[in-house]
N, C-alpha and C positions, 0 to 999 in steps of 0.2 A: 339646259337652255336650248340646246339645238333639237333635241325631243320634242320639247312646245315649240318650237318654230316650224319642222315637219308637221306634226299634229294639225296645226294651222291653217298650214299650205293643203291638207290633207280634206278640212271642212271646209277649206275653202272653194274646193275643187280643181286645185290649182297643180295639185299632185295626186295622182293613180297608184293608190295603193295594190298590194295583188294579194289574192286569194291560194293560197295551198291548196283547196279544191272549192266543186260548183257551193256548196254550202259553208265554208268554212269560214274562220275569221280575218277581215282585211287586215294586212298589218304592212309597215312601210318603212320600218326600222326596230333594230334591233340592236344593244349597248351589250359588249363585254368586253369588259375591263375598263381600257378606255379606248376601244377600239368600236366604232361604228360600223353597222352593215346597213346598207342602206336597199329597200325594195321599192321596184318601180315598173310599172309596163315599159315593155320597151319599144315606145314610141317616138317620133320626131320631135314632139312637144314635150315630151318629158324631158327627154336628152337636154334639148335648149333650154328649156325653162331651170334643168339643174346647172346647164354650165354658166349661166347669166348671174344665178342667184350664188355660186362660188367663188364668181370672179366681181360680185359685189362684197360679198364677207370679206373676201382676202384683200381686198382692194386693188384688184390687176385685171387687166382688157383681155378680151379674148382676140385668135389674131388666127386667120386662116394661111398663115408663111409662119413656118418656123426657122426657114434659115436652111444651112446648113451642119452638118455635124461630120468630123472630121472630112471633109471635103464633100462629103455626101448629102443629098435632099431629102430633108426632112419633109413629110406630106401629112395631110390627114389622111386623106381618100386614097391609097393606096398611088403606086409607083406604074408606071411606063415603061420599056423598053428605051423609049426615047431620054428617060430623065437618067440614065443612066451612059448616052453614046460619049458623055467626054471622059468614061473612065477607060473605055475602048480607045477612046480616041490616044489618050494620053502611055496606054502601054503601046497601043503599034508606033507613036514616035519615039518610045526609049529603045524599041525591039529596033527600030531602024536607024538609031544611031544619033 
């Protein structure tokens, strides 16, 4: 099922398959076991176009905050110096008392 749904996405131009080399054959997934690999340029449009279509299958939103995890900021885009000063902050007020 999800073979012919790539496949699809594939003729339809909707997904970039990639080549092994200049002549060889596109290919945009691969099944073993029941484990998928899935190949894709790695593009802005591809990325989006797979996270959209994941988070239609599984039936969940995509969301640029993920919150915290054990007190710490979770990001996409990498971290800051800054997104980390209350953990500074929080040992020099136990260091002083």
């Amino acid at each position: 099922m999800l073979g012919f749904l790539i496949s699809g996405k594939c003729e339809e131009k909707l997904w970039d398959s990639m080549r092994a080399s200049r002549g060889g054959l596109a290919f945009s997934h691969l099944f073993f076991a029941n484990d998928p690999i899935l190949f894709a340029k790695g593009n802005m449009k591809n990325c989006t176009d797979f996270r959209e279509e994941l988070c239609k299958v599984l039936g969940i939103t995509s969301t640029p905050n993920l919150g915290k995890y054990l007190g710490f900021p979770l990001k996409h885009l990498g971290s800051t110096s800054q997104d980390f000063n209350f953990v500074v902050e929080r040992v020099q007020n136990k260091l002083q008392g």
